[in-house]
C-alpha positions as a Markdown table, in Angstrom:
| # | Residue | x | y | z |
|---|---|---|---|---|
| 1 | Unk | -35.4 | -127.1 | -5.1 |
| 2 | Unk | -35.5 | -123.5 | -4.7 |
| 3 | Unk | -32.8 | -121.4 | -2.9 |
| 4 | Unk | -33.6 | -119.1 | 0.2 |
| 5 | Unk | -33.2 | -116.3 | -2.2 |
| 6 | Unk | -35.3 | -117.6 | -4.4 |
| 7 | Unk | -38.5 | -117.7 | -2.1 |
| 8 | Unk | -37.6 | -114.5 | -0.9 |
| 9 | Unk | -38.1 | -113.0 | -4.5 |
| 10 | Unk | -41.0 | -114.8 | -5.2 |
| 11 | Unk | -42.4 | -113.6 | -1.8 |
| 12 | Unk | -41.6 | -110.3 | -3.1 |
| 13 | Unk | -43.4 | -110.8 | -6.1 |
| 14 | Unk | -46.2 | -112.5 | -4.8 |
| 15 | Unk | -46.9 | -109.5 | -2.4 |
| 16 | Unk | -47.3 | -107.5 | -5.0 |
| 17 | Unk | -49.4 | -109.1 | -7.1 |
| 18 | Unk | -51.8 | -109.8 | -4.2 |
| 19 | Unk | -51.9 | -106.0 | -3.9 |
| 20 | Unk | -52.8 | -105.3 | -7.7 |
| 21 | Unk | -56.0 | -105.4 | -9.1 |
| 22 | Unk | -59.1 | -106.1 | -6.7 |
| 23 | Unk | -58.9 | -108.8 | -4.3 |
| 24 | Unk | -61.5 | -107.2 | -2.0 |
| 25 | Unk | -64.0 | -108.3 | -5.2 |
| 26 | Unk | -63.0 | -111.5 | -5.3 |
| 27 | Unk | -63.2 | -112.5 | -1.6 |
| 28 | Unk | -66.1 | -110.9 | -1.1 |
| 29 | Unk | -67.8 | -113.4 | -3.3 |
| 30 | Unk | -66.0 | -116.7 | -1.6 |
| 31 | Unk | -66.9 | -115.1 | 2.5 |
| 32 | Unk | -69.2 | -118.2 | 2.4 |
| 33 | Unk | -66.2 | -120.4 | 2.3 |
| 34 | Unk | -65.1 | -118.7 | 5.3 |
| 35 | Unk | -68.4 | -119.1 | 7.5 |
| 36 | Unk | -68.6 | -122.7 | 6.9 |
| 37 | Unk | -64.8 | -123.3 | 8.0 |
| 38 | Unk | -65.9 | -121.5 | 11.4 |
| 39 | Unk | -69.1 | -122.9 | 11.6 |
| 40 | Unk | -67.4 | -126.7 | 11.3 |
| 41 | Unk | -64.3 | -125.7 | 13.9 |
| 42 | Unk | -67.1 | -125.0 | 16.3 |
| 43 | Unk | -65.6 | -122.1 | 18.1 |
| 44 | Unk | -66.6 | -121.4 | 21.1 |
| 45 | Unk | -67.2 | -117.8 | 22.4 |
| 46 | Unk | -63.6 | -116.2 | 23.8 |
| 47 | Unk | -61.7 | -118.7 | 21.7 |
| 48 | Unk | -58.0 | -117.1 | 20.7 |
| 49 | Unk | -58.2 | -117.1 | 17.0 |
| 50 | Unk | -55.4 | -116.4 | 14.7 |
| 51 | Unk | -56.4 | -115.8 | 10.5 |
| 52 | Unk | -53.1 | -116.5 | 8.7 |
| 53 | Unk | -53.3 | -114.7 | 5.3 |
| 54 | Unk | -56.2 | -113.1 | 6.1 |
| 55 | Unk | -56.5 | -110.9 | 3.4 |
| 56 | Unk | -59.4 | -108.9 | 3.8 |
| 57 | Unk | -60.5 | -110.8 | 6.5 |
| 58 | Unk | -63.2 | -113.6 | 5.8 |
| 59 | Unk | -62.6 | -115.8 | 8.5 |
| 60 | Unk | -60.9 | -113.2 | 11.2 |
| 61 | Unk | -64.2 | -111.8 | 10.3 |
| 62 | Unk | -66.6 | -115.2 | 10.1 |
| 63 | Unk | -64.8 | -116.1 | 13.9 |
| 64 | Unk | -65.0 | -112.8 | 15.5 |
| 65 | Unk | -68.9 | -113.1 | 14.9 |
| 66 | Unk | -68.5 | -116.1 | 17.0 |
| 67 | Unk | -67.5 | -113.9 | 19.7 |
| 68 | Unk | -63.8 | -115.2 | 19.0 |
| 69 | Unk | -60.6 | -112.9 | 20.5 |
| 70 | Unk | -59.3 | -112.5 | 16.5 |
| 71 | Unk | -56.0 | -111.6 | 14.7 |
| 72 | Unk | -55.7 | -111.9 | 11.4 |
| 73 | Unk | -52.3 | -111.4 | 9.4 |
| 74 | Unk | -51.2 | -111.1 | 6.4 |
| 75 | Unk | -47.9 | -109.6 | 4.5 |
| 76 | Unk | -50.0 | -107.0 | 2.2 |
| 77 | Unk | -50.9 | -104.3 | 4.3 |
| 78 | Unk | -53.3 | -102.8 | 1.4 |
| 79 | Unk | -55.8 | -106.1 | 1.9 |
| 80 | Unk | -55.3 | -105.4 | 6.3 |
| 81 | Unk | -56.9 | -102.1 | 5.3 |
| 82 | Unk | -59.4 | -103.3 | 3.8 |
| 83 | Unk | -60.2 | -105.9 | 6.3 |
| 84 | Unk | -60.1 | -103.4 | 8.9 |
| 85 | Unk | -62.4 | -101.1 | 7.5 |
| 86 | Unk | -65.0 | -104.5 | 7.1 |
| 87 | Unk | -64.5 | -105.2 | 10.8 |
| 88 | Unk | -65.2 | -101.6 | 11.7 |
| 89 | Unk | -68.4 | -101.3 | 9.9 |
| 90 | Unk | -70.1 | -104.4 | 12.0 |
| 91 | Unk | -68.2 | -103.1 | 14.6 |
| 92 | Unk | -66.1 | -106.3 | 15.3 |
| 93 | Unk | -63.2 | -105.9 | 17.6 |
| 94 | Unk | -60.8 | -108.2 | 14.9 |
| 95 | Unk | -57.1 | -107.2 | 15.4 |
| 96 | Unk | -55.6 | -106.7 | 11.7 |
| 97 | Unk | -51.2 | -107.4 | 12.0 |
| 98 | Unk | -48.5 | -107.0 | 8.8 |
| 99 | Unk | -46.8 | -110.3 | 9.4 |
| 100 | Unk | -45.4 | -113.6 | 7.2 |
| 101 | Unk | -47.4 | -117.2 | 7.0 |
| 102 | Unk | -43.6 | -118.3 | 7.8 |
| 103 | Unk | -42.3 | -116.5 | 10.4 |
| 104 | Unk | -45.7 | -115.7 | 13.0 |
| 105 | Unk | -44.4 | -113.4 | 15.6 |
| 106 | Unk | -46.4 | -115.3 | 18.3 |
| 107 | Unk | -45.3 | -117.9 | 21.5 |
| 108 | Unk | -45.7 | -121.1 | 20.7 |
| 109 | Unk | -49.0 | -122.1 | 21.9 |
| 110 | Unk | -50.8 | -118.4 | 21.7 |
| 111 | Unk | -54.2 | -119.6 | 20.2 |
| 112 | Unk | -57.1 | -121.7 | 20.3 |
| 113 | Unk | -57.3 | -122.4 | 17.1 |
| 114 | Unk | -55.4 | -120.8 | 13.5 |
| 115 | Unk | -57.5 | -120.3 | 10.2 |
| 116 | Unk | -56.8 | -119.5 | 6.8 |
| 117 | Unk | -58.8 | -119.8 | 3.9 |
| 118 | Unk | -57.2 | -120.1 | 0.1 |
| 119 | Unk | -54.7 | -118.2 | 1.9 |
| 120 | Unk | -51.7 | -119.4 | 3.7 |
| 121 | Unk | -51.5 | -122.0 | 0.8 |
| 122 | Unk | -49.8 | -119.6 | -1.4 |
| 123 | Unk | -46.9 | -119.4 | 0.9 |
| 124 | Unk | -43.9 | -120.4 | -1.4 |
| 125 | Unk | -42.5 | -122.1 | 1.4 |
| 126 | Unk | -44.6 | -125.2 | 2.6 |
| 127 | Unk | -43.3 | -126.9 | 5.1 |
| 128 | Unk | -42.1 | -124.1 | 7.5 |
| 129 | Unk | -45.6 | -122.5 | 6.7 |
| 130 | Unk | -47.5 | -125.5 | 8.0 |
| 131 | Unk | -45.1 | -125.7 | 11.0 |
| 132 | Unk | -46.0 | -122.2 | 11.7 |
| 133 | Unk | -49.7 | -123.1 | 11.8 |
| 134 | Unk | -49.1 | -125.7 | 14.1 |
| 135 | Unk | -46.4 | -124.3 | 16.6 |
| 136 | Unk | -48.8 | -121.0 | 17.2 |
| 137 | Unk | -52.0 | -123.1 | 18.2 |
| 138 | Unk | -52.0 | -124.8 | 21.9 |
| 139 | Unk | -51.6 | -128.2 | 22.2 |
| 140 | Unk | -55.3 | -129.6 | 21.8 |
| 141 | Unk | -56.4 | -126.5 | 20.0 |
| 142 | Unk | -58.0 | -126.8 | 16.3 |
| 143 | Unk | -55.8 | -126.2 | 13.2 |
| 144 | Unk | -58.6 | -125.1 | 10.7 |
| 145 | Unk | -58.1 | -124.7 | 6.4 |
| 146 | Unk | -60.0 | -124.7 | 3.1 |
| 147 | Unk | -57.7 | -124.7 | 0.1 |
| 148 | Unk | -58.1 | -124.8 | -3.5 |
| 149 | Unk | -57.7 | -128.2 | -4.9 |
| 150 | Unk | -55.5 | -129.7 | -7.5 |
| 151 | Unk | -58.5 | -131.0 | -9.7 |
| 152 | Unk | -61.1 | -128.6 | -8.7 |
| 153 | Unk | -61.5 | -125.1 | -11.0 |
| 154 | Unk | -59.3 | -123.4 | -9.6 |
| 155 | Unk | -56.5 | -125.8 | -10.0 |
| 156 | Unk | -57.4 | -125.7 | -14.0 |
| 157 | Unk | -57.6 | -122.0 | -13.7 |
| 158 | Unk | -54.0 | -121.9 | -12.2 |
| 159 | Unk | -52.8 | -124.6 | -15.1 |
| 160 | Unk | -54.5 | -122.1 | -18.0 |
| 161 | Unk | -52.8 | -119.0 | -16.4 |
| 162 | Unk | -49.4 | -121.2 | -16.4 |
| 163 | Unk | -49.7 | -122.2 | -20.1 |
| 164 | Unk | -49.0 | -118.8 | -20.9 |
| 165 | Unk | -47.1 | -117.6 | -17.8 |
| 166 | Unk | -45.4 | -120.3 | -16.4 |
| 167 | Unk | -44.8 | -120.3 | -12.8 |
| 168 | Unk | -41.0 | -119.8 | -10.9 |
| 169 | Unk | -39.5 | -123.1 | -11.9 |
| 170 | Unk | -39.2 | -125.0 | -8.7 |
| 171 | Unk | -42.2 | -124.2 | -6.5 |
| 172 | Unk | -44.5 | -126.5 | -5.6 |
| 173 | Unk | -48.1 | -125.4 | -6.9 |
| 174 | Unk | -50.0 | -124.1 | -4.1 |
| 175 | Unk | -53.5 | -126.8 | -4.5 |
| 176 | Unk | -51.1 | -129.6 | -3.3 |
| 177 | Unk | -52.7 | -128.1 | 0.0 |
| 178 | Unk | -55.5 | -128.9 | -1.7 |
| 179 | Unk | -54.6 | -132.8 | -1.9 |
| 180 | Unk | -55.5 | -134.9 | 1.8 |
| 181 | Unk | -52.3 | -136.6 | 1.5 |
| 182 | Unk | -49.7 | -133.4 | 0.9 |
| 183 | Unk | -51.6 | -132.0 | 4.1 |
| 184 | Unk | -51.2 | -134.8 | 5.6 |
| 185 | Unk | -47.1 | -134.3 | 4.7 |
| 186 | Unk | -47.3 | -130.9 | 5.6 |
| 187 | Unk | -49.1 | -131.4 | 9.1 |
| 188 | Unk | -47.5 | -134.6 | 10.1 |
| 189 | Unk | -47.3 | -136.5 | 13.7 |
| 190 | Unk | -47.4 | -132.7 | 15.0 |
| 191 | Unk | -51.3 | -132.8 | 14.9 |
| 192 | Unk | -53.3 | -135.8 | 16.1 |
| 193 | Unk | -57.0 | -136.1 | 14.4 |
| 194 | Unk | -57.3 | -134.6 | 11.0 |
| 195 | Unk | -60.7 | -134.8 | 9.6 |
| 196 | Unk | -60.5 | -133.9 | 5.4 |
| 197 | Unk | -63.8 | -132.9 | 3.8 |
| 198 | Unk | -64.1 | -132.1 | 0.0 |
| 199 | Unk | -66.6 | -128.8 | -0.4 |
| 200 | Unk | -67.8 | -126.7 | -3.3 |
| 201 | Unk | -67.8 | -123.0 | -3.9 |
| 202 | Unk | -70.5 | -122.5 | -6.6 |
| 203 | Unk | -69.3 | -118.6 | -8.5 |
| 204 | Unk | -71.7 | -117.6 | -10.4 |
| 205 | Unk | -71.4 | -115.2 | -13.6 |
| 206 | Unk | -74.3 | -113.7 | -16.4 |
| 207 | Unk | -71.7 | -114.8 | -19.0 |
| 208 | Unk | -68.7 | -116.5 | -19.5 |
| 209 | Unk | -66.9 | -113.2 | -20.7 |
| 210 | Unk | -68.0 | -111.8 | -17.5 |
| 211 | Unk | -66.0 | -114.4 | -15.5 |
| 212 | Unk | -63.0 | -113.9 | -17.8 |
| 213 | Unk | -63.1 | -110.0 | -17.0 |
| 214 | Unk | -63.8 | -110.7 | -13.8 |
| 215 | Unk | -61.0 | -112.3 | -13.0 |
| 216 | Unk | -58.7 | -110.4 | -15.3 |
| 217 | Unk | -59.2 | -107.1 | -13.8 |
| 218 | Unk | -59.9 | -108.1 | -9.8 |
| 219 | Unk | -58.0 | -111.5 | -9.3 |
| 220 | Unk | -54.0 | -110.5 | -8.7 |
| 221 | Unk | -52.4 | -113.7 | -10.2 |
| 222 | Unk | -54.6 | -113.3 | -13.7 |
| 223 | Unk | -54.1 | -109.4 | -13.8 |
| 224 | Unk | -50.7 | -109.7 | -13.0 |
| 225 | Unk | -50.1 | -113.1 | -16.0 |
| 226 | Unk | -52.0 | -110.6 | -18.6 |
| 227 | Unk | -49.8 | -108.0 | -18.3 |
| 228 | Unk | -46.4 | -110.2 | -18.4 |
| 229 | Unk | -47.6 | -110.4 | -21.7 |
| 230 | Unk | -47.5 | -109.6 | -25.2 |
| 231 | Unk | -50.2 | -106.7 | -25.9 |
| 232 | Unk | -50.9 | -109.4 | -29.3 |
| 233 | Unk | -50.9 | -112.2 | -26.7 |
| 234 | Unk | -53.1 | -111.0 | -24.2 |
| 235 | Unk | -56.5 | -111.8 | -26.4 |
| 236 | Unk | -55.3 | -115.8 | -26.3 |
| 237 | Unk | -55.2 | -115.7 | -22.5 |
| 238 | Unk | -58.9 | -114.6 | -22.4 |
| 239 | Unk | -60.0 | -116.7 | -24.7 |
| 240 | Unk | -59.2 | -119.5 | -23.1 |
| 241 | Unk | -60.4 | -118.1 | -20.0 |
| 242 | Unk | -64.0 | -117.5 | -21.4 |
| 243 | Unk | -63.4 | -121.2 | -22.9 |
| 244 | Unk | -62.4 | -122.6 | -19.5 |
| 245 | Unk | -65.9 | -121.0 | -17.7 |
| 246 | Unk | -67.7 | -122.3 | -20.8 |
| 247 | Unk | -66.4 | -125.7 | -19.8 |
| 248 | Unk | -67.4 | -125.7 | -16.5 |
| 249 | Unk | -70.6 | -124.7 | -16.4 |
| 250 | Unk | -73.4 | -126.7 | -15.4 |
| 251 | Unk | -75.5 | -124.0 | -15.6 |
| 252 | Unk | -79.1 | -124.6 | -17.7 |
| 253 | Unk | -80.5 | -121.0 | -18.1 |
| 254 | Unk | -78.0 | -119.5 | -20.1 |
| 255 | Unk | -76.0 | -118.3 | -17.2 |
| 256 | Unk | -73.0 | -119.2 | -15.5 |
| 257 | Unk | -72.3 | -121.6 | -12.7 |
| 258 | Unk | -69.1 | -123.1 | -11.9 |
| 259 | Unk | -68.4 | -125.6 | -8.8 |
| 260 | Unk | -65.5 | -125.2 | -7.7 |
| 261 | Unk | -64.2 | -128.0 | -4.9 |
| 262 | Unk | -62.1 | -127.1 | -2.2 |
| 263 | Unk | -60.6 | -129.3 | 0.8 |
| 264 | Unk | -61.6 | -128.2 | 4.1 |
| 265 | Unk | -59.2 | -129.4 | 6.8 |
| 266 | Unk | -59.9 | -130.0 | 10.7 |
| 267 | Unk | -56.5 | -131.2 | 12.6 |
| 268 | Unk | -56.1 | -131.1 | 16.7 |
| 269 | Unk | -53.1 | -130.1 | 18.0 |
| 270 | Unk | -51.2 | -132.6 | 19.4 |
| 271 | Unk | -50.3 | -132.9 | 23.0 |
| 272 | Unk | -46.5 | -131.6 | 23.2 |
């Protein structure tokens, strides 16, 4: 296992690869995600909602159009900006905060219910990161998550990228959140009903080149692996990149469509 100093530099890290390239780009295609998480918590109007890793905001946002009394946080003020600027133009009052998955700055008990989508499972440290989740959100309140999973696209995305970049040696890869039984783990006797759904994101590309720049320019973790390395290695990354969206494809008119499965998670708060 990793030390605390270890997390803390990955942390560091992480931050600022979530800050390079364009994550706005990439979330903005995957807000759908987001409304269907809100639209299955059933939130009602004047809810207390907390986004943990927000980023830009998909679900503070999908929530606060619910009528919802929304924070969102997240440790890279750069993607807060952005977020806030979204909120602003519909004209959503969503309340954008610098804060850690891992250490909320919130009561126990503040909210009705606490979000995050592909988001607070990048949080190096697990366990205190789900005990976060559920120590902020009232007894009886909703616990609400989509997350990547282990054998879905995005997991084989993360296991290309890791071929040529490995990961820190230690960390747990961040679609076990993805995996019923690890939530269940990470969630344990503090939440009562948990209800575990398995959805698809569909993205959609003219080409599979046009995925592999896509993600290489916009998506922090595959900017960010490209230039760790070699300038003569960098052309074997994206190849296999435009060979991995070949792969996937079920498309039938010479485009590009790739499912991509994520868990969405439902757990009530137990009673304290």
């Amino acid at each position: 296992m990793t030390t605390a100093l270890d997390l803390s530099a990955v942390k560091a890290r992480q931050q600022v690869t979530w800050a390079s390239g364009d994550y706005g780009a990439v979330a903005a295609r995957i807000h759908p995600m987001s409304e269907l998480l809100v639209t299955a918590a059933d939130l009602p109007a004047g809810a207390r909602v907390l986004d943990v890793a927000t980023g830009t905001g998909n679900a503070a946002i999908a929530a606060a159009r619910c009528g919802c009394l929304v924070t969102g946080v997240d440790y890279v003020p750069e993607l807060l900006e952005r977020g806030h600027a979204r909120a602003a133009a519909e004209r959503l009052p969503v309340t954008f905060v610098t804060g850690d998955a891992e250490r909320l700055a919130y009561p126990d008990g503040s909210f009705d219910a606490v979000l995050s989508v592909v988001g607070v499972m990048f949080a190096p440290d697990q366990e205190r990161a789900a005990a976060e989740l559920v120590r902020v959100c009232r007894p009886g309140g909703t616990v609400a998550l989509a997350s990547w999973t282990p054998q879905g696209f995005i997991g084989e995305l993360f296991r290309t990228v890791g071929r040529h970049v490995p990961p820190p040696a230690g960390l747990r890869a961040p679609v076990q959140w993805g995996d019923e039984g690890r939530v269940h783990e990470l969630l344990g006797a503090s939440v009562g009903e948990l209800r575990a759904v398995r959805r698809e994101f569909v993205f959609r590309f003219t080409s599979p080149e046009e995925f592999a720049d896509f993600f290489r320019a916009n998506y922090g973790p595959t900017l960010k692996a490209f230039e760790a390395l070699p300038e003569e290695r960098r052309p074997h990354l994206h190849a296999d990149l435009v060979e991995l969206a070949r792969v996937h494809n079920s498309a039938t008119d010479g485009t590009v469509r790739i499912p991509a499965e994520y868990l969405e998670v439902l757990a009530e708060r137990a009673a304290a």
